[in-house]
N, C-alpha and C positions, 0 to 999 in steps of 0.2 A: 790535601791530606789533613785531615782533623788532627787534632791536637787532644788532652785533657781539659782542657779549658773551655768554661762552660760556654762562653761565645760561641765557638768552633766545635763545641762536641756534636755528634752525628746525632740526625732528628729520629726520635724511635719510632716516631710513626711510620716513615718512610722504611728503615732498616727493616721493620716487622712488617711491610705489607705484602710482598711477596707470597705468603702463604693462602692470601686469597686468591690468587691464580697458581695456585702450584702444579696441577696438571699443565695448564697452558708454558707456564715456566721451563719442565719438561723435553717438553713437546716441540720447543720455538729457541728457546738458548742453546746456544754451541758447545759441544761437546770438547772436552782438551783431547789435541793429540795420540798418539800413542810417540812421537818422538819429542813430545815435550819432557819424556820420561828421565831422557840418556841427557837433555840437555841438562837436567838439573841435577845428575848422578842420582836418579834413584835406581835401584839393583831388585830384583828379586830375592824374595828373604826379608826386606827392608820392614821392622815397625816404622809406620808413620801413622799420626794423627793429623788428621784432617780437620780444619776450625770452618764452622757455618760451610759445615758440607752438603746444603741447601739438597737436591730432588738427586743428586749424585751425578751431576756433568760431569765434574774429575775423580768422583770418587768409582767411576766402574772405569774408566782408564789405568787408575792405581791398581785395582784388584785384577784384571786382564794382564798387566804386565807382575803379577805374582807379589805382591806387596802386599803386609799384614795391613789391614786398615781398621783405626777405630777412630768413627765420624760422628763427631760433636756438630748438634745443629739446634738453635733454639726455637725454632717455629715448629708447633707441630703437626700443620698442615704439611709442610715441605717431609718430615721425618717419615711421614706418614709413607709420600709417595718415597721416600728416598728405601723405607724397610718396603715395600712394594715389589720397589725394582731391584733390592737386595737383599731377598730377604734374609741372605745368613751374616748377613756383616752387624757389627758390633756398633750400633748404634745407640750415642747418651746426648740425652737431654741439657744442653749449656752452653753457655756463651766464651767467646774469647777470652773477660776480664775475669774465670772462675771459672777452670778447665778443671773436669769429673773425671781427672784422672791421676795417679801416683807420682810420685817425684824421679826426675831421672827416669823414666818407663820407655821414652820413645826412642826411637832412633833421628825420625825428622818432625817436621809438622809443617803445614801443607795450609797459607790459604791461597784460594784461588777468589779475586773478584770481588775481593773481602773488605781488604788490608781499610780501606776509607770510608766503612762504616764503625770501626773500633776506636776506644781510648787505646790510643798506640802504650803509653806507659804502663798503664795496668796490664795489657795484654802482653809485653815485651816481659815484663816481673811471670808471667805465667809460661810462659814460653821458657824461659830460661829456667822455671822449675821445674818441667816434666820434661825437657831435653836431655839426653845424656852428653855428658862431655866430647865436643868435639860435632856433635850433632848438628844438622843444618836447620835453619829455619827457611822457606821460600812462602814469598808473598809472589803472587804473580796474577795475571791480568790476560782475561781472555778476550776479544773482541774484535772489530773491524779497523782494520789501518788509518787511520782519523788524517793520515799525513796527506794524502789523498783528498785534493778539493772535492768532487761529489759527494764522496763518502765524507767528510767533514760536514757538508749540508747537511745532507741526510739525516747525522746523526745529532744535529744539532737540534733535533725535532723530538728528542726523548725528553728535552725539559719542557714544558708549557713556555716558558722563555725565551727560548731559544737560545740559550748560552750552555755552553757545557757542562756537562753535569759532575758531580763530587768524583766518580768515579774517571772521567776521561784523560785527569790531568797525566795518570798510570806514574805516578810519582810515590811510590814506599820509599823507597830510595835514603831520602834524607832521614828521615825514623828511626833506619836500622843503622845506620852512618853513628847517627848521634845518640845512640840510644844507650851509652853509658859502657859501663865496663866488660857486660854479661855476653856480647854480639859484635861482630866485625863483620865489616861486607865484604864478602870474599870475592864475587862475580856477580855480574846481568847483566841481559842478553834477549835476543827474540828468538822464535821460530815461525817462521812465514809460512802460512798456508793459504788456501780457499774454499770457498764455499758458497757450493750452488744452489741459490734458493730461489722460490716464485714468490711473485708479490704479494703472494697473501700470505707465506712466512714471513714473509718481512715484515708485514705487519704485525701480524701475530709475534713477533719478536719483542716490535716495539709497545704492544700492551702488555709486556711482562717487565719493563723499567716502573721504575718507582716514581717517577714524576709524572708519568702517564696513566699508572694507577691512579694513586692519589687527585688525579686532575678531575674538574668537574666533567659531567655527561658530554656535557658541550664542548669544552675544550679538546676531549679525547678525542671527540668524534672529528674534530678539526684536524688533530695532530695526523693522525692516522687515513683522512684524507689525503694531507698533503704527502706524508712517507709512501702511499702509493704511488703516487703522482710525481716524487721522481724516481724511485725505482724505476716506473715503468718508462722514463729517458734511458735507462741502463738495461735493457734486456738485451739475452742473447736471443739469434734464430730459432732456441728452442723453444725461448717463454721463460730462459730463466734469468735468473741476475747474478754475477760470479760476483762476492762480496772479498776483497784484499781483508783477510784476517792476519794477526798477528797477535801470540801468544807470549807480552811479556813475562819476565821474573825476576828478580831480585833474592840473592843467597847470601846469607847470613849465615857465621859459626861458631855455636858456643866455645865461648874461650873455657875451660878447665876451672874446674870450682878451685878455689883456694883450699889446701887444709885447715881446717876448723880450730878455733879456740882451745877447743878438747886435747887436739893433741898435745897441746904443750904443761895442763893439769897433772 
């Protein structure tokens, strides 16, 4: 989990490259649930805002299960496909630390997949001004069950490294713990599912991470060699591969604004 600190701040090269493969992005990353909906109490009727609500994985699950949404996304490759594939949703231009939106507006806000490429501080100051009181914040994490030794290999091939990537530790967790006066963590939790893919989603999966963007011609070509090649230790009879997903989150609840200075003038 990144920090403010400029050691530890998220590399923006990496956060912004995404939009070069935003079709593929699409096309190859996992879609949230439809019961990740009730796990985190969101209802129909709900405003929620959505942060780096990238091609729209969760943002057409929120709008299916009857939820107002307006999805903030900074790349405008990804916005592109994301008003594409919706095109009546309310789609603005910004980032986490400088959210394009009114104070107290929302009901929730919603990152998915997100939470450890942002300055957690500046973003948590932003969150708790366009939240309305009592409102939730959820960070959540969509991807394959890492607990799991193959799939642990496996995915240990989205860095050129081979070490786990910023994203795997699926730890918001301590941020929203310690994130001051404005948020408490109230619950988190998983939802288990699967997902049947063929080895050439897989890979196509894995050239939409950012260290396998980012990698040279060479190395790419290496990585994604080798993600076929155990996939394909793990097929079914039919050709395909059941991947163990698991949809973390993490919920956080605005505590009630204080009354203001003003009142007592």
């Amino acid at each position: 989990m990144s920090s403010s600190g400029a050691a530890d701040a998220p590399d923006p090269v990496r956060a912004l490259s995404f939009g070069s493969v935003a079709a593929n992005y699409d096309a190859y990353r996992p879609a949230v649930p439809a019961s990740f909906l009730s796990a985190i109490g969101f209802a129909p009727g709900m405003r929620v805002l959505e942060i780096a609500a990238g091609t729209g994985l969760a943002t057409r699950t929120l709008l299916a299960g009857g939820i107002e949404v307006i999805a903030v996304e900074p790349d405008p490759d990804m916005r592109r496909v994301l008003t594409r594939r919706s095109p009546t949703l309310d789609v603005r231009d910004g980032v986490a630390e400088h959210l394009p939106i009114d104070d107290a507006s929302v009901d929730a806000i919603l990152a998915m997949s997100s939470w450890h490429w942002f300055d957690v501080e500046r973003t948590l100051s932003e969150c708790a001004r366009v939240v309305r009181d009592n409102g939730r914040l959820v960070a959540g994490w969509n991807g394959a069950d890492q607990q799991i030794d193959w799939v642990a290999d496996l995915f240990r091939h989205r860095e050129p490294s081979g070490e786990l990537s910023p994203s795997s530790d699926n730890t918001p967790a301590p941020s929203l713990v310690t994130s001051g006066h404005d948020f408490r963590l109230i619950k988190e939790g998983r939802v288990e599912w699967s997902w049947h893919r063929t080895v050439d989603d897989i890979a196509g999966l894995f050239g939409t991470y950012s260290g396998v963007i980012t990698a040279t011609p060479e190395t790419r070509t290496s990585i994604l060699h080798t993600v076929r090649e155990i996939a394909r230790r793990h097929t079914n009879p039919d050709g395909t591969v059941t991947l163990p997903m698991q949809t973390r989150y993490w919920i956080a609840q605005r505590r009630p604004r204080e009354v203001t200075e003003h009142a007592s003038h």
